[in-house]
C-alpha positions as CSV (number, residue, x, y, z in Angstrom):
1,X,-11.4,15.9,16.9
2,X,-15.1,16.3,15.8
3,X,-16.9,13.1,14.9
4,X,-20.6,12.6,13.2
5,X,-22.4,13.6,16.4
6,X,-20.1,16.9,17.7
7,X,-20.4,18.7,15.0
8,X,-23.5,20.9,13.7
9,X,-25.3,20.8,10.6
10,X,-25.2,24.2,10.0
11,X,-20.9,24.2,10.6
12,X,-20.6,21.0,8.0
13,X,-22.5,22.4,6.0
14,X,-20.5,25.8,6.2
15,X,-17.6,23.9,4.9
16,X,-19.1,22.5,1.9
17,X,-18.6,24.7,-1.3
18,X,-21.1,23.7,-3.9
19,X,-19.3,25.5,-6.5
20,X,-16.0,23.4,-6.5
21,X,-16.9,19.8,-7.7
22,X,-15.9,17.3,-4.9
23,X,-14.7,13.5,-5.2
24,X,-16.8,12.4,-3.0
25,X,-19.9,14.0,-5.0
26,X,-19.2,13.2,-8.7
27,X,-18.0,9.6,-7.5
28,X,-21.6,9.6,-6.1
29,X,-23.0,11.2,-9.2
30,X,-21.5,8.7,-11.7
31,X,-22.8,6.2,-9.1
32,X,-26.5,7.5,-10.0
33,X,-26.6,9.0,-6.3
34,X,-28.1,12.2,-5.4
35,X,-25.8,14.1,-3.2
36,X,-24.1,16.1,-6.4
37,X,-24.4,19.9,-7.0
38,X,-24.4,21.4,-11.0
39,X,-20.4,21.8,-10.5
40,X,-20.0,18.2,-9.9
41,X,-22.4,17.0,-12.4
42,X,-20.1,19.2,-15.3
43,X,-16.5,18.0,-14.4
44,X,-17.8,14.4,-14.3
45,X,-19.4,15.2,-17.8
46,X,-15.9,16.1,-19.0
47,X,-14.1,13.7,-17.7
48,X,-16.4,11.0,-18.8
49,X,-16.4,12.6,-22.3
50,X,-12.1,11.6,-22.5
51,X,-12.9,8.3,-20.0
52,X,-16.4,7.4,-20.5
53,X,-15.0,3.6,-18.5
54,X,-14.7,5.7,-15.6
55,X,-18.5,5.0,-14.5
56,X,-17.8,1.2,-14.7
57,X,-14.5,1.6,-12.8
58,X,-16.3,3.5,-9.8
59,X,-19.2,0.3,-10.0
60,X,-16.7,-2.1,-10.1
61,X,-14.7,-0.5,-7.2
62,X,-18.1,-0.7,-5.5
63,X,-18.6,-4.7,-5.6
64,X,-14.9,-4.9,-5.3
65,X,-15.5,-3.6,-1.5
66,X,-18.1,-6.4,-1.4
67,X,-16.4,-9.0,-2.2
68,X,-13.5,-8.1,-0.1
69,X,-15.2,-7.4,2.5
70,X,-17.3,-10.5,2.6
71,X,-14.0,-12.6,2.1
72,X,-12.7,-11.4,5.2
73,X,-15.2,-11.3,7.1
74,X,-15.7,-15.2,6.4
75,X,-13.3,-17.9,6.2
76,X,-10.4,-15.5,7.5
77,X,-13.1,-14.1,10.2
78,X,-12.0,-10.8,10.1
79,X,-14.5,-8.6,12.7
80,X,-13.0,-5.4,12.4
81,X,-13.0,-3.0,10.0
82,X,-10.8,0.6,9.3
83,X,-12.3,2.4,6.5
84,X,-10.2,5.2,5.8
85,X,-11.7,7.5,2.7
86,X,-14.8,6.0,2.9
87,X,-17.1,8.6,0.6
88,X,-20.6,9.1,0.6
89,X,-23.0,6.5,2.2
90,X,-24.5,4.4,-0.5
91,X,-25.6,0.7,-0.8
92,X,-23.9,-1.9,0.7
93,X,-21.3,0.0,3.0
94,X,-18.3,-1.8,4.7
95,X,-20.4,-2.2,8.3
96,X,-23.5,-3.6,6.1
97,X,-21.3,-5.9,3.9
98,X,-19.7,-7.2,7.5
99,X,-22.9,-7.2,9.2
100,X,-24.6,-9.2,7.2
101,X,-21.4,-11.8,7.5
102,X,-21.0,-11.9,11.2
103,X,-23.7,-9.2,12.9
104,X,-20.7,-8.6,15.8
105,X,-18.4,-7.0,13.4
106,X,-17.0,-3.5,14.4
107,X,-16.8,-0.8,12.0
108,X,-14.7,2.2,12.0
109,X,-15.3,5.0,9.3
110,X,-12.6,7.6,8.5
111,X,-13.2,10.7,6.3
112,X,-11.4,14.3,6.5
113,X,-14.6,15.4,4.2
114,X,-17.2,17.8,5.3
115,X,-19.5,16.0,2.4
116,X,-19.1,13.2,3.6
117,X,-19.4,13.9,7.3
118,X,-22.6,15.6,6.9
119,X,-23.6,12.3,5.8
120,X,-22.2,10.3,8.6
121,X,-25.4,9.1,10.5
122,X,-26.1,6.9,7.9
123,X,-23.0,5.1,8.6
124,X,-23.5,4.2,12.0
125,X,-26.4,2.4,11.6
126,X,-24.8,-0.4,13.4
127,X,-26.4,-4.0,14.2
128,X,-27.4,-4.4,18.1
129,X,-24.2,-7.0,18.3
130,X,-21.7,-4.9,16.2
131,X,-20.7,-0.9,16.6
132,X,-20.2,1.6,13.9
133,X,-17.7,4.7,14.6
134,X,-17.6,7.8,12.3
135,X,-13.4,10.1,12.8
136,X,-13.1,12.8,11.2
137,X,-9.2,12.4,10.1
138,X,-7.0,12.8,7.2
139,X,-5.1,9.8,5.7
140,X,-1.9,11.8,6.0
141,X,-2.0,12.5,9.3
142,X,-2.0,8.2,10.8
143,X,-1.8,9.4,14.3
144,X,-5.3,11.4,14.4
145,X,-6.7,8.3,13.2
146,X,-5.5,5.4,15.8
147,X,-6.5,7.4,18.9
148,X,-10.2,7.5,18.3
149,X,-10.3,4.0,16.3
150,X,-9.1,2.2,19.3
151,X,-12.2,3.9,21.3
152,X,-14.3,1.2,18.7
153,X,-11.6,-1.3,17.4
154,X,-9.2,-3.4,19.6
155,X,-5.4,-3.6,18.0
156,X,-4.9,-6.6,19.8
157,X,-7.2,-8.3,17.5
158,X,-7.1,-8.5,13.3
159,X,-8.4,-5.8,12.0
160,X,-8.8,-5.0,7.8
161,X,-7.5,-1.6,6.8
162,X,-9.4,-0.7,3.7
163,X,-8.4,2.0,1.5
164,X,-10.2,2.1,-1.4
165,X,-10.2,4.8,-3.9
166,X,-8.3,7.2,-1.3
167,X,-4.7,7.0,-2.0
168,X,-5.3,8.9,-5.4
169,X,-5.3,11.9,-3.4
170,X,-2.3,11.4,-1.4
171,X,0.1,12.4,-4.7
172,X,3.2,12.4,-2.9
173,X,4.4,8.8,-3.1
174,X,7.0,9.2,-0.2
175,X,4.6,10.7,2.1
176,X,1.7,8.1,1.0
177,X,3.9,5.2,2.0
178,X,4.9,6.7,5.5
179,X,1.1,6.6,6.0
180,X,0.3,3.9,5.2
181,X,3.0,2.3,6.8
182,X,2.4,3.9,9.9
183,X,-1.2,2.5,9.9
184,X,-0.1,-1.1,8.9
185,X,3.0,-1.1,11.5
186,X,-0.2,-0.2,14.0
187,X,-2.1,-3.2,13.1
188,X,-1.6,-6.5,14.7
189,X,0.0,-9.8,12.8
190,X,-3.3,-11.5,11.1
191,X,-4.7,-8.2,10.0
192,X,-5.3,-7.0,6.0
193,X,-5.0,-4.4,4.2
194,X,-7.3,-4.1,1.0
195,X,-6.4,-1.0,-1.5
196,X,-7.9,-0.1,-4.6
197,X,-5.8,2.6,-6.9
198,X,-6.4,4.0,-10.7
199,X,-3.7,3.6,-13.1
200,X,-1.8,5.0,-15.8
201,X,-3.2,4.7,-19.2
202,X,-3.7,7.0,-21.7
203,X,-7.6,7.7,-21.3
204,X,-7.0,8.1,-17.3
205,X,-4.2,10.7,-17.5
206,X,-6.6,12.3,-19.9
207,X,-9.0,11.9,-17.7
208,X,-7.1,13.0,-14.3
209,X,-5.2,16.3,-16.5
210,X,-9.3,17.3,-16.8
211,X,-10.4,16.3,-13.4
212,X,-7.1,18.4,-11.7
213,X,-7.9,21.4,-13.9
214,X,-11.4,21.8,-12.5
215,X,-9.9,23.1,-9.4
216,X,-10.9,20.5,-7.2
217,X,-8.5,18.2,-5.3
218,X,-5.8,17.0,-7.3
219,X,-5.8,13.4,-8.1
220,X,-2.4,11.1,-8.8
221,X,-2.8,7.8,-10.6
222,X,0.0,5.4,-10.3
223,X,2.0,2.2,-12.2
224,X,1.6,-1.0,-10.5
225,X,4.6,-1.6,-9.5
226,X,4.0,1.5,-7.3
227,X,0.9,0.3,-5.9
228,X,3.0,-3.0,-4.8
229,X,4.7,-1.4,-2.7
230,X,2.2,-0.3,-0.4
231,X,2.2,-4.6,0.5
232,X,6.0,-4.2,1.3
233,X,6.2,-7.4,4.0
234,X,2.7,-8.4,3.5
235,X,1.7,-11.6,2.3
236,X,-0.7,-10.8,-1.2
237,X,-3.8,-12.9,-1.2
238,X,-4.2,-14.5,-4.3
239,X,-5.0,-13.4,-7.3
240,X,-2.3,-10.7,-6.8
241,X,-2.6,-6.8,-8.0
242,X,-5.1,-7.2,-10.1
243,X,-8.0,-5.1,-12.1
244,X,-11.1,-5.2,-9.4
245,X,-13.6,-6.9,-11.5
246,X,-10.5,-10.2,-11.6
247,X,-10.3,-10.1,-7.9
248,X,-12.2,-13.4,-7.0
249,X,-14.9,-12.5,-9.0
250,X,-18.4,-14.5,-8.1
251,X,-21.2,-14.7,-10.5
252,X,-23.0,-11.6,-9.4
253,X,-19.4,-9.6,-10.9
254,X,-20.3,-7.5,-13.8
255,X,-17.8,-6.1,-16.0
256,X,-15.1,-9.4,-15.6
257,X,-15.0,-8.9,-20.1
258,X,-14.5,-4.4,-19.3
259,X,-10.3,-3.3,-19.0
260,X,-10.4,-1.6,-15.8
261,X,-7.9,0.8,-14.8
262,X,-8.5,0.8,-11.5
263,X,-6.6,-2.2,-10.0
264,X,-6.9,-3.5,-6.1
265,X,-4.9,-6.2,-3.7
266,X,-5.4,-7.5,-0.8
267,X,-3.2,-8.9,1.9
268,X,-2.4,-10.2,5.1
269,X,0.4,-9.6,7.5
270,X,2.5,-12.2,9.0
C-alpha cells in the first residue's frame, strides 16, 4: 500500500484528471484555497448558485474539526488521532489542532485520493514529540486501513476516529455502517468517534442532484436519524447530533445565527 513517501510525483500526479471536478478541490476552492482547476471552480459555481450556504457549511465544518479536536485532546486527553478522508492540507489540520494541545499527540492521515496524496508532506509535519502518518486507503475497505495505522497508533490506547465530511461518499447505508463499524469494533473502550454529515433539505438535494451530475463522485446526504446510527452503542457527548456551528461553540464560532445543513456528533465508547 503506497503512502506519501512511496509514491512519485509524476505517478500521483498521473492519477489526477483536471477535467473532472474533485471534492477534495472545490471543498478547497470554496475554502479560498488554491489547489482547484477551471472544472472545479464551475461545478462549485453551480452548486453554490442553488446552495449558496454551502461555503459557510464547509467553514463551519472546518472550526467544527477544531473544536473537536481540541476537546479531546484536553480534558478527555485523547493523543491519538485517525483521520479518515482528510482532504487537502489547509490551516489548522487535525495533527496541528493536537499538537498545539499536547505536542506528543500521534496523528494518522487516511485518504484514497491522489489530490490529496500529492499533497501529503504537508501533513506530516509532525512536532519532535508527536508522529504524523499519511495511508493511502479507502473508507470502505476498514481492513487496508488498521494495518498501517497501528505502524503510528497503538489500539491499546484511546484513539479519536474522525470522519468528517467523508461518509457522503459512502452512499450505500448498509455498506457505510459495516465500515464504520468495523473501525469502531477496532478501537479500544475510551476511544471517540467524531462524524460530520450533510443533510436533507431542499437546497442541499438541489445542490447534490447538480454536484452528481457533473460527473464527479457521487455524493449521498442523509436524515438524522440515519446519521445516529453510526453511534449505535456509543455514549453521545453532549450537545447530541447537532448542526456544527451548535457543537460547543466558543467565542471564536462564527456562523452560531447561519441554519447549517451539515450536522456532526461526537462520542465515546464504553
Amino acid at each position: 500500500m503506497p503512502d506519501a513517501s512511496s509514491e512519485t510525483t509524476q505517478n500521483i500526479m498521473d492519477r489526477i484528471d483536471p477535467s473532472v471536478p474533485h471534492p477534495a478541490r472545490v471543498y478547497d476552492y470554496w475554502l479560498g484555497g488554491k489547489d482547484h482547476f477551471a472544472s472545479d471552480r464551475a461545478v462549485g459555481d453551480e452548486i453554490l448558485a442553488v446552495m449558496p450556504g454551502l461555503v459557510t457549511a464547509a467553514r463551519a465544518e472546518r472550526e467544527f474539526l477544531g473544536r473537536s479536536v481540541r476537546h479531546l485532546a484536553g480534558d478527555p486527553g485523547v493523543r491519538q488521532f485517525l483521520d479518515v478522508g482528510t482532504g487537502i492540507p489547509t490551516a489548522n489540520n487535525t495533527h496541528e489542532v493536537a499538537q498545539r494541545v499536547a505536542p506528543e499527540s500521534r496523528i494518522v492521515y487516511v485518504d484514497n485520493d491522489p489530490v490529496v496524496l500529492n499533497h501529503a508532506r504537508a501533513l506530516l509535519r509532525s512536532t519532535p514529540e508527536g508522529a504524523s502518518a499519511y495511508v493511502d486507503a479507502d473508507l470502505r475497505e476498514p481492513e487496508t486501513i488498521l494495518g498501517p495505522a497501528a505502524e503510528t497508533l497503538d489500539f491499546n490506547l484511546p484513539i479519536s476516529l474522525m470522519l468528517l465530511g467523508v461518509l457522503e461518499f459512502v452512499p450505500d447505508q448498509e455498506q457505510a455502517l459495516a465500515a464504520v463499524g468495523a473501525l469502531v469494533d477496532a478501537l479500544p473502550s475510551g476511544s471517540y468517534l467524531t462524524i460530520t454529515q450533510g443533510i436533507h433539505t431542499e437546497a442541499m438535494d438541489a445542490a447534490a442532484a447538480a454536484w452528481n451530475a457533473s460527473g464527479a463522485t457521487p455524493i449521498t446526504l442523509r436524515h438524522p436519524e440515519e446519521i445516529l446510527r453510526f453511534f449505535d452503542g456509543l455514549e453521545i457527548l453532549e450537545p447530541g447530533l447537532v448542526p456544527l456551528p451548535q457543537w460547543r461553540p466558543d467565542p471564536d464560532t462564527r456562523f452560531t445565527d447561519h441554519d447549517i445543513p451539515q450536522y456532526g456528533a461526537v462520542a465515546r465508547k464504553p
